[in-house]
Each structure stands twice: as C-alpha cells, then as structure tokens.
C-alpha positions, -999 to +999 in steps of 0.1 A: +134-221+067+112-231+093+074-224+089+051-215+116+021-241+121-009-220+114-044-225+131-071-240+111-090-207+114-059-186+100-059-209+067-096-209+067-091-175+060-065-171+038-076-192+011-113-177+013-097-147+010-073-151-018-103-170-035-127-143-024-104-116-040-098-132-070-137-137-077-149-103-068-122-088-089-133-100-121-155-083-148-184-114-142-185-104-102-194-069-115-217-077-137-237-103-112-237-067-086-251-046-116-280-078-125-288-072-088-294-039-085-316-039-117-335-068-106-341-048-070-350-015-091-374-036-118-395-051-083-396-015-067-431-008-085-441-044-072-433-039-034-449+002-042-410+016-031-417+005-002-400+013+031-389-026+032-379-029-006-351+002+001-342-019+036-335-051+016-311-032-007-290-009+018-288-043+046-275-063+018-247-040+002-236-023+042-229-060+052-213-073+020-191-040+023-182-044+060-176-082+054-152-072+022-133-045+037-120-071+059-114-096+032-097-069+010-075-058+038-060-090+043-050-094+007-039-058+008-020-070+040+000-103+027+009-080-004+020-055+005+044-079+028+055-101+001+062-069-018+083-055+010+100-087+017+111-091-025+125-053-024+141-060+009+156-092-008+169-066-035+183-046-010+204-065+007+214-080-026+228-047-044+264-045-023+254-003-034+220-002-020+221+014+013+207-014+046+190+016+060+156+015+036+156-027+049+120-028+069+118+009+064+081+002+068+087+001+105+099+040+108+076+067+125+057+091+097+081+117+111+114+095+100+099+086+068+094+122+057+132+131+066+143+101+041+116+113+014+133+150+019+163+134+013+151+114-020+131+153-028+170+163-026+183+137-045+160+143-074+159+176-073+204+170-080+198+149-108+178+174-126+201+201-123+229+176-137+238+180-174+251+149-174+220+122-175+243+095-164+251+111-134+242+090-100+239+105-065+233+084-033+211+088+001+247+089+014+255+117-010+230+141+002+238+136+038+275+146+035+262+176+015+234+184+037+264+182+070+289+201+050+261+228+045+252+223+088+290+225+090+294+258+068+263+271+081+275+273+120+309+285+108+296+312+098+277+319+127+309+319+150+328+343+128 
C-alpha cells in the first residue's frame, strides 16, 4: 500500500499528541493537576485572594483546556478511524455481512436514523422469537417492512 508523505508539522503533531494523550491520561498527570491547585489554594492567604492570584489560576487551566481539546480531538479523530477501518475490514470479510454499513460514517443523520430503525426493528424480532438461536438480517426487515408497504396500499385500492 502506498503511504502518503506527511509534512513535518503533521508528524510533529501526531506524536505530541499520541505522547500528550498517553501522559495526561494517567493517574500521576492527575495527581500533578490536584498538587497544583493545592499549592495555588495554600499561597491564596499570601497574595490576600487577590484579584491576580484567582487570574493566575483561571489563565492557566482556560489555556491548558483549549490547547487539550485540540490534542484530545485528534486522538479521538485517528481512533475512531482505525476503529472504523478494522470493522469495515470485518465487513467486507463476513461473505453475510451486508456492504451497505462499509463507511456508514459518511451517511446524513437522517440516513443513519432509518438504518438504526431498522436495527430497533431487528431487535425488537429477536425478542419476540422463542427460539434464542434465531437470526434475522437488515435485509430481513426490508422485505418485511415492503411486504407490509405492499399490503398496506392493497388495501387502500380495494
């Protein structure tokens, strides 16, 4: 497979963010925030609560937050892809699986909420089944839901 040359800024930023991620995430990152914000509460008596000594605190956390969200996103981002591609990868493995959910990711909210009323259906089926082993496809619940369409304007003509 043929990679893409990235920019020197693009893998700057990956690996600060995949190292940023990983620090922040763990229990010692926590604990370093918490030693901060005791440290700023011990020296508020010192600086007399001052209207500087509450600036120092709120600048400090609004920028590390706005820098993060960016850094978190783009971890958030490269998952969430590598996720997609590894069930798309199961998709197109599974002769049964239907194509139709590959890059599903790309449909409008509206065409995503027919296909989750179509999984609503599908589970809704399989409870009413006595038998557990039963199986019902996306495919299933189509032809039922056109046979219904079918029966429904039938009966309007009659």
């Amino acid at each position: 497979m043929a990679r893409k040359k990235k920019s020197s800024t693009s893998k700057f930023f990956n690996n600060f963010s995949n190292v940023a991620t990983r620090a922040t995430g763990k229990p010692g990152a926590f604990i370093i925030a918490c030693l901060v914000i005791i440290v700023w509460a011990v020296t508020g008596p010192v600086f007399g609560f001052s209207d500087t000594w509450q600036l120092v605190i709120n600048t400090g956390t609004t920028i590390i937050t706005f820098l993060m969200v960016f850094v978190i996103q783009h971890s958030q981002n490269k998952d969430t892809l590598a996720i997609q591609l590894k069930l798309n990868e199961l998709i197109a493995a599974n002769a049964e699986a239907s194509n139709r959910l590959v890059a599903i990711e790309e449909l409008t909210d509206e065409e995503l909420e027919v296909i989750k009323r179509f999984y609503t259906h599908l589970a809704q089926t399989a409870k009413k089944e006595s038998d557990v082993f039963a199986t019902h496809s996306l495919d299933e619940a189509q032809q039922n839901s056109s046979s219904k369409s079918k029966l429904k304007s039938s009966k309007k003509t009659k």
